[in-house]
C-alpha positions as CSV (number, residue, x, y, z in Angstrom):
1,X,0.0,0.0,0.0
2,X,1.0,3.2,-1.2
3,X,2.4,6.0,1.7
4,X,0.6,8.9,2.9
5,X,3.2,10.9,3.4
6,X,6.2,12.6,1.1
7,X,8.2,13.1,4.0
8,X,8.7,10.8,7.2
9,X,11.8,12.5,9.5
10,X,12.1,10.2,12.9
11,X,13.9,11.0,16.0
12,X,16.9,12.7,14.1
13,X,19.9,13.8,16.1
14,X,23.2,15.7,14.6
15,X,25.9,17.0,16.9
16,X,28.7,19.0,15.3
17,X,31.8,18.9,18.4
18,X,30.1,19.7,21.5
19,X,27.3,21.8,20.0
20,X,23.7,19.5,19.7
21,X,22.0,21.0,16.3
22,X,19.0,18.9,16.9
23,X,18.2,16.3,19.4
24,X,15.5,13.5,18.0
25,X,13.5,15.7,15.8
26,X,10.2,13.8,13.9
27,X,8.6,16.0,11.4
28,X,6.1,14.3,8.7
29,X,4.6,16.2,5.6
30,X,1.8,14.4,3.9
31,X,1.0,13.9,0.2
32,X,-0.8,17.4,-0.9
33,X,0.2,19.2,2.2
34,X,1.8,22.7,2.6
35,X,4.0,22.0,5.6
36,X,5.7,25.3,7.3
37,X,9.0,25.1,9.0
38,X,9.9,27.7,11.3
39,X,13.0,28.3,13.5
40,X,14.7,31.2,14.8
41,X,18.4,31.5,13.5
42,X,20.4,28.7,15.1
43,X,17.2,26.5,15.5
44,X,18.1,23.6,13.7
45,X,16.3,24.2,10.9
46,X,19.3,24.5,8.4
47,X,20.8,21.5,9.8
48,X,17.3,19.5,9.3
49,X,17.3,20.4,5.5
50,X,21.0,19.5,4.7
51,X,20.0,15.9,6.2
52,X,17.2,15.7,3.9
53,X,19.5,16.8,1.2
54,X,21.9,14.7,2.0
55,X,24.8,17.2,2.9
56,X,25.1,15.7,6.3
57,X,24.7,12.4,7.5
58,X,22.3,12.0,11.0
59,X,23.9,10.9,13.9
60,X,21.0,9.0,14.3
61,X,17.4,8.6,13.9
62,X,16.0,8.0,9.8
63,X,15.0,9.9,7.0
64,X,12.1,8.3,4.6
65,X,11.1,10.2,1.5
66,X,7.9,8.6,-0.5
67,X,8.0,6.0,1.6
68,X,11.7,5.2,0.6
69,X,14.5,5.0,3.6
70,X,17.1,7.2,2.9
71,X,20.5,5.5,3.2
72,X,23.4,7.4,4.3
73,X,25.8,8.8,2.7
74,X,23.3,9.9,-0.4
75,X,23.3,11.5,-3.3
76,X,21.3,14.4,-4.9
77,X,20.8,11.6,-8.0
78,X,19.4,8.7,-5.5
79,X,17.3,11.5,-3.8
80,X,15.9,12.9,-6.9
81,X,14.7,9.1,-7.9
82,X,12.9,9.4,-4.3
83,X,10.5,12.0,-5.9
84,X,12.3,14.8,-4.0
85,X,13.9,18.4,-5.7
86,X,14.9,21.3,-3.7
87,X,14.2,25.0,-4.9
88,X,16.8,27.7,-2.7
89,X,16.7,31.3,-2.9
90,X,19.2,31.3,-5.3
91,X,16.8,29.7,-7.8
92,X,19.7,28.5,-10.1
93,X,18.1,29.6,-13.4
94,X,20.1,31.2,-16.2
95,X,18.6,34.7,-17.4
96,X,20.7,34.5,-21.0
97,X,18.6,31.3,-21.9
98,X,14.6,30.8,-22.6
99,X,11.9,30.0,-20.5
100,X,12.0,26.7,-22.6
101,X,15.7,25.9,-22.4
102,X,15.7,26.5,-18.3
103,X,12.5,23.8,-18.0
104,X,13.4,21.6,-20.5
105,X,17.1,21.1,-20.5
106,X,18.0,17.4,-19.3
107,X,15.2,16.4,-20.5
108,X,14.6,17.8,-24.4
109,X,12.7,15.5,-27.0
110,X,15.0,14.5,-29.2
111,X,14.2,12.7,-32.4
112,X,15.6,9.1,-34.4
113,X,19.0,11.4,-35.0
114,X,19.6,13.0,-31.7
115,X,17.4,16.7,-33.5
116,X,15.5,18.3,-30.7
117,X,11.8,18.5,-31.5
118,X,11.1,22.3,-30.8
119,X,7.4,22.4,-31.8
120,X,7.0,19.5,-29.5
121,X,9.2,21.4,-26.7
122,X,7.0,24.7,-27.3
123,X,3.5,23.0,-27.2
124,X,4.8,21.0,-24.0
125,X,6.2,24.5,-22.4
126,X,3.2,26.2,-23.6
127,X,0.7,23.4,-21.5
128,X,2.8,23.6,-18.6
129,X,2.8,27.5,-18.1
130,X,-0.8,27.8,-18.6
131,X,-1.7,24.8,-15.7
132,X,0.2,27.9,-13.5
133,X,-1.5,30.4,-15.0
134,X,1.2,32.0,-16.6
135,X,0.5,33.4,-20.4
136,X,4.1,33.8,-21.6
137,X,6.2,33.0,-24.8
138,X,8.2,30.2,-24.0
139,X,11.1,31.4,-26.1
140,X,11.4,34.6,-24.0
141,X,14.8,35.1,-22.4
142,X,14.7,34.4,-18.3
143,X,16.1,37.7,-18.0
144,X,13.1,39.6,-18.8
145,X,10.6,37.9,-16.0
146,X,9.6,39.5,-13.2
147,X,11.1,38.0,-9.2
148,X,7.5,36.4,-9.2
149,X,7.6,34.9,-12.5
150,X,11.5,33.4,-12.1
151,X,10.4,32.2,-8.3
152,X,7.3,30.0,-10.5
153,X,9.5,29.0,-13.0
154,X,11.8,27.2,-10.2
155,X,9.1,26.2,-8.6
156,X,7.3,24.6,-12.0
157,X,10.6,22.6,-12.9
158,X,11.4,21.6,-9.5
159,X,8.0,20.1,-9.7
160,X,9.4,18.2,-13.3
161,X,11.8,17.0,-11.3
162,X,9.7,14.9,-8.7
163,X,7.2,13.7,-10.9
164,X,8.3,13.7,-14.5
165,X,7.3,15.4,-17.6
166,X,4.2,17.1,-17.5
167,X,2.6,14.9,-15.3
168,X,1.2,16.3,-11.8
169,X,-0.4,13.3,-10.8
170,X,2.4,11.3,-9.0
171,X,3.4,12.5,-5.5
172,X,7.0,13.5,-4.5
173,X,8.4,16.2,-2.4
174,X,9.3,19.7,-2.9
175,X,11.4,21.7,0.0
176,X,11.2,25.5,-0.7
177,X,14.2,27.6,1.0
178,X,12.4,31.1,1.3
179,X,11.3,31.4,-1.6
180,X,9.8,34.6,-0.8
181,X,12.6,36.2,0.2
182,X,12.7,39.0,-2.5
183,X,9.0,39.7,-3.3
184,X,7.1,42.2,-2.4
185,X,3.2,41.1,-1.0
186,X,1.4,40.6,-4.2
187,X,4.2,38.5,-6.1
188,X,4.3,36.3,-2.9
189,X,0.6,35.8,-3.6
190,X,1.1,34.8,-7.5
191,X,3.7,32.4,-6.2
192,X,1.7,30.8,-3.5
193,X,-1.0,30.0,-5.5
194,X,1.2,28.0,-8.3
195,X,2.7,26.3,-5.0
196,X,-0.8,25.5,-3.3
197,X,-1.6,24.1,-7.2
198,X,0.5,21.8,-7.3
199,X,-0.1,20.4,-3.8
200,X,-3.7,20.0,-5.0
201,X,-2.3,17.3,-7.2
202,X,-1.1,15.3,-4.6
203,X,2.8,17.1,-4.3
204,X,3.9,17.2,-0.5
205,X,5.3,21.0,0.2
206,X,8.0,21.5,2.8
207,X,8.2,25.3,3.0
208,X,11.3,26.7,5.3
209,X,10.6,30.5,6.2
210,X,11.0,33.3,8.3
211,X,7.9,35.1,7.6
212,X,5.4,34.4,9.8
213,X,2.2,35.3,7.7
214,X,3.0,33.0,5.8
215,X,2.1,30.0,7.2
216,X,-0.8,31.5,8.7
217,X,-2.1,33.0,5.1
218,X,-1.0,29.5,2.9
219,X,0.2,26.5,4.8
220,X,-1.5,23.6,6.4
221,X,0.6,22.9,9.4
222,X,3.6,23.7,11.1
223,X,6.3,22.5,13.1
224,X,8.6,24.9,14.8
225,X,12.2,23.9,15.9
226,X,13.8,26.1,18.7
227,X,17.3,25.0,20.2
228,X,17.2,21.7,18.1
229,X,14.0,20.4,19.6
230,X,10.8,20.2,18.1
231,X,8.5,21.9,19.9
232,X,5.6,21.3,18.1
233,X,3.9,20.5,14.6
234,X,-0.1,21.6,14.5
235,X,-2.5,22.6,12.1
236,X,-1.7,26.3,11.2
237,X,-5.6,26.8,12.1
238,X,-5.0,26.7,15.6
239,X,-3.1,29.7,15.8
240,X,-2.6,33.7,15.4
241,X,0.6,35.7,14.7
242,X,1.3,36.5,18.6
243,X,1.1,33.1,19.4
244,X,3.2,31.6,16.6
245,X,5.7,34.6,17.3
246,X,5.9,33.3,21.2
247,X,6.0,29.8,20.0
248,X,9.2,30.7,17.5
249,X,11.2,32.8,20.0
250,X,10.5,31.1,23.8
251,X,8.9,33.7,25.1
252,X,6.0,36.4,24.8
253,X,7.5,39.2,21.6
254,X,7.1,42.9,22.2
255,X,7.6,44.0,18.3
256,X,8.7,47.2,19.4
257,X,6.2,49.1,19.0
258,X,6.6,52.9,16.8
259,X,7.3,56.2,19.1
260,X,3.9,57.9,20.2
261,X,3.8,61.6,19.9
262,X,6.2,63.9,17.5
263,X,9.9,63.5,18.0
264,X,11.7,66.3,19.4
265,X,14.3,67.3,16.8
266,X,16.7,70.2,15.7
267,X,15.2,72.8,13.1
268,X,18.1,72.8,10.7
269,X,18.2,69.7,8.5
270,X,21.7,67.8,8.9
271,X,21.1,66.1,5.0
272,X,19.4,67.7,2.6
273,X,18.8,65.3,-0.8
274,X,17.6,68.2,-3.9
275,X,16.8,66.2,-7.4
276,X,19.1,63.5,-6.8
277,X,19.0,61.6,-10.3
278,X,20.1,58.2,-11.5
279,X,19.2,55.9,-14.3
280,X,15.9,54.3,-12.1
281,X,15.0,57.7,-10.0
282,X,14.0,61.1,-11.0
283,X,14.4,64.4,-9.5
284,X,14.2,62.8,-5.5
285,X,14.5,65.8,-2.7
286,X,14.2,64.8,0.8
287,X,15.8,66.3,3.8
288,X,16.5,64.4,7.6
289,X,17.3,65.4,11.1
290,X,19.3,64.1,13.7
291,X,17.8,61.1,15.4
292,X,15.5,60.1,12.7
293,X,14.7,57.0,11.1
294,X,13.7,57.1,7.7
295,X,12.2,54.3,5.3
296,X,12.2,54.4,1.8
297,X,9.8,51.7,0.2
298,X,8.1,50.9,-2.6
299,X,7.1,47.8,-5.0
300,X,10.5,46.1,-6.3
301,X,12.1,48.5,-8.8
302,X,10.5,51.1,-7.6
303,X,14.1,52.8,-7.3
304,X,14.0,53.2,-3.5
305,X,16.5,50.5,-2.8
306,X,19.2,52.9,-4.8
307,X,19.4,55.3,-2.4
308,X,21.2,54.1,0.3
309,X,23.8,53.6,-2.5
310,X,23.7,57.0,-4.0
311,X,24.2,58.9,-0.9
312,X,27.4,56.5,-0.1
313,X,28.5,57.0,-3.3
314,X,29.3,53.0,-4.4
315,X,26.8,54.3,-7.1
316,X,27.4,57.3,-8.7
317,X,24.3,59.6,-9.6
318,X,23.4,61.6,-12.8
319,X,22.6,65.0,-11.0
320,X,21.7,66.3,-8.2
321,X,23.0,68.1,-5.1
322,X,23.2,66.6,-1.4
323,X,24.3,68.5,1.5
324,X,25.7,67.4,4.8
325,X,25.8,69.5,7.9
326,X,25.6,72.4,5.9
327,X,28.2,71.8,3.2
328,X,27.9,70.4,-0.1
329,X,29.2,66.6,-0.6
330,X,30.0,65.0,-3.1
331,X,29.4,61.1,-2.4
332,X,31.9,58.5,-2.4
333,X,33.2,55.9,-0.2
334,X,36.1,57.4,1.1
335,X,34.1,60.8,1.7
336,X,31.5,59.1,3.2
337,X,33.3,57.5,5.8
338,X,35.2,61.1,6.6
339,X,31.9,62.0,6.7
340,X,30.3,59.6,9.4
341,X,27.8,57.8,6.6
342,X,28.2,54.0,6.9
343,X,26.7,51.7,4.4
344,X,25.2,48.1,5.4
345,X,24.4,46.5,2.2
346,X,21.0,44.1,2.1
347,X,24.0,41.0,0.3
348,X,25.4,40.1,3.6
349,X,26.9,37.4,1.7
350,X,28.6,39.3,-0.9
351,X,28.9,42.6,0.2
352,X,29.0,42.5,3.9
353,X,30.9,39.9,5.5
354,X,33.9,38.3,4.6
355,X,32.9,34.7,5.4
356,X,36.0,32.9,5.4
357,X,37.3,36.0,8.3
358,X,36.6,35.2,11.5
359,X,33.8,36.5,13.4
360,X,36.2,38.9,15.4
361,X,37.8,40.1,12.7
362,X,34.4,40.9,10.6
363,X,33.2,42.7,13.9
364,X,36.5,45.0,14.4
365,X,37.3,45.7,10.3
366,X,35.7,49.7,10.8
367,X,37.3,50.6,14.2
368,X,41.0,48.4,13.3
369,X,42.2,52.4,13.9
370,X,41.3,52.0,17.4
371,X,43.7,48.3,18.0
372,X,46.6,49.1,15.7
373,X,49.6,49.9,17.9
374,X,52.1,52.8,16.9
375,X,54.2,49.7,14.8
376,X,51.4,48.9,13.4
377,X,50.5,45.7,15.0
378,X,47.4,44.4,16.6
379,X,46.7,44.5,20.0
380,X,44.9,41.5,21.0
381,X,43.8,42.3,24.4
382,X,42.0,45.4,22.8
383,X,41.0,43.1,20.2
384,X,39.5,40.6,22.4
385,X,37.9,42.8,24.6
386,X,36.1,45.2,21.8
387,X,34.8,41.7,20.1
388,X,33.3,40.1,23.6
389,X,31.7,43.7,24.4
390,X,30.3,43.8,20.9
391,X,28.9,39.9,20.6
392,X,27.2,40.5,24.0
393,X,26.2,44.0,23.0
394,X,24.0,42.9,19.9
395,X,23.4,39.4,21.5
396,X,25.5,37.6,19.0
397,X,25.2,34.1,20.1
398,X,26.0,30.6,19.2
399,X,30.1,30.8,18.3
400,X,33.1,32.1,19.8
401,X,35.3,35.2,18.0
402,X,37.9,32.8,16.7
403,X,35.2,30.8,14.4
404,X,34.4,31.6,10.6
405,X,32.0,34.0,9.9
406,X,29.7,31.5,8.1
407,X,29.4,29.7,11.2
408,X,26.9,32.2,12.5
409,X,23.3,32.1,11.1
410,X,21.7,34.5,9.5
411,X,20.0,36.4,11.8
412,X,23.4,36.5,13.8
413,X,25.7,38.0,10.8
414,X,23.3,40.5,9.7
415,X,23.2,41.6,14.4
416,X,26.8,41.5,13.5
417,X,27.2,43.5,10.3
418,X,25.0,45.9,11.9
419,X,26.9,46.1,15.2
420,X,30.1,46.5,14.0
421,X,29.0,49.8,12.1
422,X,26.9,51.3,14.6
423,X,30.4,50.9,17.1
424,X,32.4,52.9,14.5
425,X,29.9,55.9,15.4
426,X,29.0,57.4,12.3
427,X,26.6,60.0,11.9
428,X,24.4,59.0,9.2
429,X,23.6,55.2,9.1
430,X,22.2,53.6,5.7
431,X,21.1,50.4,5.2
432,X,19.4,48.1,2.8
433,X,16.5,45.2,3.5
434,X,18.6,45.3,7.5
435,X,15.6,42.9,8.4
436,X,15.3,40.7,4.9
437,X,16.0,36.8,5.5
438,X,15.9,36.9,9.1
439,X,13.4,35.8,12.2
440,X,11.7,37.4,14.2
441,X,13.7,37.4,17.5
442,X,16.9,38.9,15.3
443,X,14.2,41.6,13.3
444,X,13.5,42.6,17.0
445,X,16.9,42.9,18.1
446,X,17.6,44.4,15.0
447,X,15.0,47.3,15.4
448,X,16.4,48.0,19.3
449,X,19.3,48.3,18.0
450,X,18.6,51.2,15.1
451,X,16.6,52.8,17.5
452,X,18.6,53.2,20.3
453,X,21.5,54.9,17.9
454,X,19.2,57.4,16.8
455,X,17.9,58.0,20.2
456,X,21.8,58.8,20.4
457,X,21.4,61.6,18.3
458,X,22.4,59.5,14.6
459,X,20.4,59.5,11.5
460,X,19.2,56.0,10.0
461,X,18.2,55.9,6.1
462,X,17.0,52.4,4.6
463,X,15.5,51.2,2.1
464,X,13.4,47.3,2.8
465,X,9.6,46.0,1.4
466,X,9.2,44.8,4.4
467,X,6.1,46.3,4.9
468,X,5.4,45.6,8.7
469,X,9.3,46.1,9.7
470,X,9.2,49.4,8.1
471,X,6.4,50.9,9.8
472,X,7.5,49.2,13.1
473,X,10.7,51.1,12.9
474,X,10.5,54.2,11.3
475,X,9.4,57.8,12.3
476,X,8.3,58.8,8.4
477,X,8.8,56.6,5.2
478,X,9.4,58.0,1.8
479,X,7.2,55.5,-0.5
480,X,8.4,55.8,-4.1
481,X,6.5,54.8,-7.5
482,X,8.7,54.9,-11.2
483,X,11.9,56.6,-9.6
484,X,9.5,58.8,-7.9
485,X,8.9,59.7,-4.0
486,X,5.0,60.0,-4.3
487,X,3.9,60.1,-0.9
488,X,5.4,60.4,3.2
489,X,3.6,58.5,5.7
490,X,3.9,59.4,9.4
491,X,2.1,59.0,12.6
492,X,-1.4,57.1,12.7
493,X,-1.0,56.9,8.4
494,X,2.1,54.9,9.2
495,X,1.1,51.4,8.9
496,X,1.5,48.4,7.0
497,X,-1.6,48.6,5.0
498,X,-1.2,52.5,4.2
499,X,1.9,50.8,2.6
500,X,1.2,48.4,0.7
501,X,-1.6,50.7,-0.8
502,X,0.5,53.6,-1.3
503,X,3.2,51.2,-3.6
504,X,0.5,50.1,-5.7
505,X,-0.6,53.8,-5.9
506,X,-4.0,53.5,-4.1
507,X,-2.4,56.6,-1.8
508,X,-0.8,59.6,-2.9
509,X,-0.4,63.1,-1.4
């Protein structure tokens, strides 16, 4: 008889050294079930997946996958004849080839002589887009989707993978790695309902996430890991945000609630931003004050996310004139810096720590000034002592100074990237998506942190679509439309909903 489930996980255990990553975990998904896994950074959750992928090997406990026991060591080829494909935020497609050539290659119809069959390819492309209701040329290049449209695509041939051509009447397993990590509201929508399609047909959904809406909006049930113990899996039905919040973190959340009243501040701006102009904005004037916070938001594209960049100057504008404390600037890194503007890109990865660095050394990089002695060599007691301060400062947990910086989750780098420039004491802090890819007890950490340097008299500037973090923390938000700023919300009008209408232009003063 034929199993219920996609996925069976039974009293799984990993240790790495003296660290337990997750201590006889059981987690089942169903056939045709959207199945939420949540974790705060460090839960386990990570670990759990790169079991099921076969990364690492469980110290002990099983691993059963269409009602197949996983042997181990795998292989992705052994796992993939399970009925199980994997779809990260890196989707993996390749934007110079055609919607066609990303779904199809591996598997192309190929004639007597080895000649691919294109009008059979297009008409079987064609069907397959239209079962997700996606109305598109299958020759047009990946490069020219939308986030939305690319996140389906991965999600339409990672569903190929687990049950074959065309066919969405088999079973298998599909694990989805935040695949909303990048879309704005109403693309997350499109993509859920191509994902809750194809568990109608029978498809168990693992979805991994930090966003806690959506389970509540699209899954089934959940299972939350915290500390490498299951603490519980439920139907999504029997709870509410607050309580899957307390549930995640250990403990009741205060979300930090937005400053009542007007903010006392000084009458002379200390930036001032007149038709700053670059290829994707137009004309954009703004001033701010010391001890502000200032959001910038707007549907993906919108042009919003440049700014941060502009005013650093590790993009360089067309026009425009920005003045700082009175004098005109002219933006670029080495400026800024003289200036007291820091940058904290939203490509932690990247663009923000140096991952094979140690922990310590990512943490002191913008106040090395302050450790070097007069021959130019360390100090490590200084050293040691700034790190510590810092890691307990921002609640950095989980790993000592001397480990790699990929060690640390997510929600611990970005505490970290964060830190570190907030301790070099710069006047005007910028940052883009700060709370992007991370849970909620590091978005709350997060948020104390911003606010408490501008309560200290310093200026904070990001950019984020995270619609409920960007009320939660800011005193006014800038939303922008086609390069535009077409509207400032503050006070009561500051909420989530007045932004998500104001992107898609339902507000505009």
């Amino acid at each position: 008889m034929a199993s219920s489930d996609a996925l069976v996980v039974d009293n799984v255990s990993k240790a790495f050294g003296g660290t337990k990553a997750l201590d006889q975990v059981s987690v089942t998904v169903k056939l045709g079930e959207v199945h939420a896994l949540l974790g705060h950074n460090g839960s386990g959750k990570s670990t759990l997946i790169k079991i099921i992928s076969g990364y690492h090997n469980p110290d002990s406990g099983s691993v059963t996958i269409n009602g197949h026991q996983v042997h181990y060591p795998t292989t992705s080829l052994a796992l993939r004849e399970f009925g199980v494909s994997f779809l990260h935020q890196d989707i993996g497609l390749v934007p110079t080839l055609s919607i066609l050539e990303n779904l199809r290659v591996g598997r192309l119809d190929t004639g007597a002589l080895g000649h691919i069959r294109w009008r059979n390819e297009r008409a079987t492309v064609s069907e397959l887009l239209a079962r997700f209701g996606i109305e598109l040329n299958p020759e047009l290049p990946v490069s020219r989707l939308s986030a939305a449209q690319r996140s389906i695509l991965g999600v339409i041939r990672a569903f190929q993978d687990v049950e074959g051509d065309n066919s969405l009447d088999k079973g298998g397993l599909i694990i989805l790695d935040e695949p909303t990590a990048a879309l704005p509201q109403a693309e997350k929508e499109i993509l859920f309902g191509a994902i809750k399609l194809v568990a109608s047909h029978g498809v168990g959904v693992l979805l991994v996430t930090h966003h806690l809406e959506e389970p509540l909006q699209y899954a089934d049930r959940v299972s939350v890991l915290r500390d490498g113990k299951l603490i519980v899996t439920d139907d999504v039905a029997a709870y509410d945000y607050d309580s899957l919040a307390e549930l995640v973190v250990g403990q009741s959340v205060d979300k930090v609630s937005t400053a009542s009243g007007e903010k006392v501040r000084s009458d002379q701006s200390y930036l001032k931003v007149d038709g700053l102009t670059s290829e994707n904005l137009d004309e954009v004037s703004f001033e701010a004050f010391s001890g502000e916070i200032i959001g910038l938001t707007g549907l993906m594209g919108a042009g919003h996310e440049e700014v941060p960049f502009l005013l650093y100057g590790a993009t360089i504008p067309k026009r425009g004139e920005i003045v700082v404390n009175g004098r005109k600037f002219r933006p670029d890194p080495v400026n800024s810096r003289r200036e007291g503007i820091s940058l904290v890109s939203g490509d932690r990865l990247r663009a923000g720590g140096v991952l094979s660095a140690s922990i310590g050394e990512n943490v002191t990089l913008p106040v090395l000034d302050t450790i070097v002695g007069r021959l130019g060599w360390l100090r490590g007691e200084k050293e040691e002592s700034i790190v510590s301060g810092m890691m307990s400062k921002f609640a950095i947990t989980g790993a000592s100074a001397h480990m790699p910086f990929s060690v640390l989750s997510g929600g611990n780098q970005q505490k970290a990237l964060v830190g570190r420039w907030i301790e070099a004491k710069p006047k005007i802090l910028l940052l883009q998506e700060p709370t992007a890819g991370v849970d909620i007890g590091a978005t709350v950490e997060i948020i104390r942190m911003l606010k408490a340097f501008a309560e200290q008299g310093g200026i904070v500037i990001f950019s984020s679509e995270q619609y409920e973090d960007v009320a939660t923390l800011s005193d006014r938000v800038l939303v922008f439309r086609s390069g535009r700023i077409i509207c400032e919300l503050s006070g009561s009008n500051l909420t989530p909903t007045s932004l998500v209408d104001a992107s898609y232009g339902k507000i505009e003063v």
